[in-house]
C-alpha positions in Angstrom: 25.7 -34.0 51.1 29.4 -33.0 50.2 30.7 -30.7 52.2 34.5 -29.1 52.1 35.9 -25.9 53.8 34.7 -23.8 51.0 31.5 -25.0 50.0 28.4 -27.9 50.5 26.6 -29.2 48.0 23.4 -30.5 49.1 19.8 -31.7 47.1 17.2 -28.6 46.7 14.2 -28.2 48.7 11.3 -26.0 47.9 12.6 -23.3 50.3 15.8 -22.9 48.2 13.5 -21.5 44.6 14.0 -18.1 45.5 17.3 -18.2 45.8 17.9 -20.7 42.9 16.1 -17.5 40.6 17.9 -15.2 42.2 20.9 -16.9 40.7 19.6 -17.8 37.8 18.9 -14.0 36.5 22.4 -13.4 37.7 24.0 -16.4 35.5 22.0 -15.8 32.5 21.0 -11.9 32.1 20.4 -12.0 28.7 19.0 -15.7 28.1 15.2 -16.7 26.8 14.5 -17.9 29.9 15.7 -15.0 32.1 13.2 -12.2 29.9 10.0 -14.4 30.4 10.8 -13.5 34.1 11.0 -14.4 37.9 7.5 -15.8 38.0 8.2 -18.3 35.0 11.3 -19.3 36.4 9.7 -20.3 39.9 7.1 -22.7 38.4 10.1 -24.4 36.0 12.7 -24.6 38.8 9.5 -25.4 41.4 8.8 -28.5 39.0 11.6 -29.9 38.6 12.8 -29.8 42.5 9.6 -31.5 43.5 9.1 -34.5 40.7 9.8 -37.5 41.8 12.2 -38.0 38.4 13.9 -34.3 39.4 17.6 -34.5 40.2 18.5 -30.8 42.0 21.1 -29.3 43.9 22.7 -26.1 45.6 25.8 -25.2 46.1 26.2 -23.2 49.5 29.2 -20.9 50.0 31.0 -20.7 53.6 28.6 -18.9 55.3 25.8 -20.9 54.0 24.7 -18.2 51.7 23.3 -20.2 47.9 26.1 -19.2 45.8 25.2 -21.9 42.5 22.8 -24.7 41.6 22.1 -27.9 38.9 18.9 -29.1 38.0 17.7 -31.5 35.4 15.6 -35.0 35.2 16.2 -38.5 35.2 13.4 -38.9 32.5 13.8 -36.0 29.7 11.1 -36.4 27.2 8.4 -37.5 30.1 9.6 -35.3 32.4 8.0 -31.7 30.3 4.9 -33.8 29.3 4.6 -34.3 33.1 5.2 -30.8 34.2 3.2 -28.8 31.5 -0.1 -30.9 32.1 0.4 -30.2 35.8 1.2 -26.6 35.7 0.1 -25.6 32.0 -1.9 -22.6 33.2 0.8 -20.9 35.3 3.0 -21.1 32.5 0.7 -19.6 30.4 -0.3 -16.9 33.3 3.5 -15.9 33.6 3.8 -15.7 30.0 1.3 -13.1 29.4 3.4 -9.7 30.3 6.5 -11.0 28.5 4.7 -11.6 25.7 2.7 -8.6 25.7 6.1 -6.8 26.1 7.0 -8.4 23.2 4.4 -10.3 21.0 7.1 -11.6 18.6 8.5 -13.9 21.4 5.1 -15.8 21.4 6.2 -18.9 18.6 9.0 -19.2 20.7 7.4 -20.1 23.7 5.1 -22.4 21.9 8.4 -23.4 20.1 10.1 -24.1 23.9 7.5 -26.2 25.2 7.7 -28.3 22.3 10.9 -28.6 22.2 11.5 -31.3 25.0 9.9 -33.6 22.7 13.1 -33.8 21.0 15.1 -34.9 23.7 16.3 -38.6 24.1 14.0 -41.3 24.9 15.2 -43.8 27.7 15.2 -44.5 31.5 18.8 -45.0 31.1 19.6 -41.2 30.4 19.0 -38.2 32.5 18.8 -34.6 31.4 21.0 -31.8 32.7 18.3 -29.1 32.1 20.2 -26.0 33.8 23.3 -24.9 35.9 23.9 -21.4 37.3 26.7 -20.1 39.4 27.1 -16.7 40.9 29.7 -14.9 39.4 32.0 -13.7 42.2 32.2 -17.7 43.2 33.1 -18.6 39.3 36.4 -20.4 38.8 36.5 -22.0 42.1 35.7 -25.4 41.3 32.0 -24.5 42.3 30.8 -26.4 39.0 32.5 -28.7 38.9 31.4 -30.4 42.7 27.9 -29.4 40.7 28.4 -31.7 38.1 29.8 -34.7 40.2 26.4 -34.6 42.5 24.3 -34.7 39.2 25.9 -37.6 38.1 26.1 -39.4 41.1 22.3 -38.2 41.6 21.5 -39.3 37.9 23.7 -42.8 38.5 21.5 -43.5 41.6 18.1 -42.9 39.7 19.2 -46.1 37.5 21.0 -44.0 34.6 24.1 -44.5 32.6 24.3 -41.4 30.7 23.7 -37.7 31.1 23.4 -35.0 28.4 22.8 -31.5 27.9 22.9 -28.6 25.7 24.6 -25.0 25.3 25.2 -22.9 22.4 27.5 -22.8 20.5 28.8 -19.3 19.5 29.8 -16.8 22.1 30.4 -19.4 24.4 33.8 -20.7 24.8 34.1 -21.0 28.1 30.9 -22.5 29.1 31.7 -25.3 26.6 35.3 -26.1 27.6 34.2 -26.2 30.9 31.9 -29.1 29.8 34.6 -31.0 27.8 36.5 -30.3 30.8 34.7 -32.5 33.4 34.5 -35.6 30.3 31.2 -34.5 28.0 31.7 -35.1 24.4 29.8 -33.3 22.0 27.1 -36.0 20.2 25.3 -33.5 17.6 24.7 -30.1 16.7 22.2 -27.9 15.7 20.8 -25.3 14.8 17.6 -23.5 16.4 14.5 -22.2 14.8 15.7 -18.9 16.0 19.0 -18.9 14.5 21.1 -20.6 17.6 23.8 -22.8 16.5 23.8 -25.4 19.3 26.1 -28.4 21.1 24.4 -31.4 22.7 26.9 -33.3 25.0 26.7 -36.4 26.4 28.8 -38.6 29.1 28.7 -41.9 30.1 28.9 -42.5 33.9 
């Protein structure tokens, strides 16, 4: 646990999901992820905080409130195989009124859960799968003490890298903010959909 006069960062538990969602939607109100809804998001975030290979933690303002959060996995590629043959059926269960909503977004869900399969292979590299930070506590060094427990969490699970990735248009902050705390930028990409993409990586 890190603690400081403005914040503590401690690992997720099960009882924090709710709030970790409730963040979520308020980081990312126009992402993929944030349209397939509440329900989908519980079962992803749900997943990753109770798998052995999860690495997951909150950030807790001054009065204890959950103000931001980092999730991801010390074992990226195994980690979705893991969770979708687990939990398959909810995802597909939580899909249906997105989808219905709108149909078109169905190859890109079949596209997204296929996707991990393109992440790197290795015990020796974790996975930064998603941070979120509520926007009145932006700017404070919130992410930052995020990123420094997910390293030091990924370092204790045996790995010597971490990576991650973000878009790359429309997002100038978010990726100097990663360059800022040491991630260099290993590929890009570009999505099925269109995305142009930045995969980072750092050594710790």
């Amino acid at each position: 646990m890190i603690v400081n006069e403005h914040s503590t960062i401690r690992c997720m538990t099960e009882k924090d999901i709710e709030s970790v969602v409730e963040i979520h939607l308020s980081s990312f109100p126009s992402f993929f992820l944030t349209f397939l809804g509440p329900g989908f998001l519980k079962i992803f975030y749900k997943g990753i905080c109770s798998a052995s290979d999860g690495i997951a933690f909150i950030s807790l303002d001054s009065k204890g409130t959950p103000a931001g959060f980092v999730v991801g996995t010390s074992n990226p590629r195994g980690f979705y195989t893991k969770l979708l043959k687990s939990s398959w059926y909810k995802f597909a269960l939580a899909s249906v009124i997105p989808i219905i909503k709108k149909p078109s977004i169905f190859f890109r869900v079949a596209r997204g859960l296929k996707h991990p399969g393109d992440n790197p292979i290795g015990t020796d590299i974790a996975g930064l799968f998603s941070i979120g930070i509520l926007p009145e506590v932006q700017r404070q060094g919130v992410g930052q003490k995020l990123i420094k427990a997910f390293l030091d969490g990924a370092k204790e699970k045996g790995c010597n890298k971490v990576f991650l990735t973000t878009d790359r248009d429309e997002n100038a902050n978010v990726n100097a903010f990663y360059q800022k705390v040491g991630f260099d930028i290993q590929r890009q990409y570009i999505t099925p959909e269109g995305r142009r993409m930045n995969e980072y990586i750092i050594t710790i």
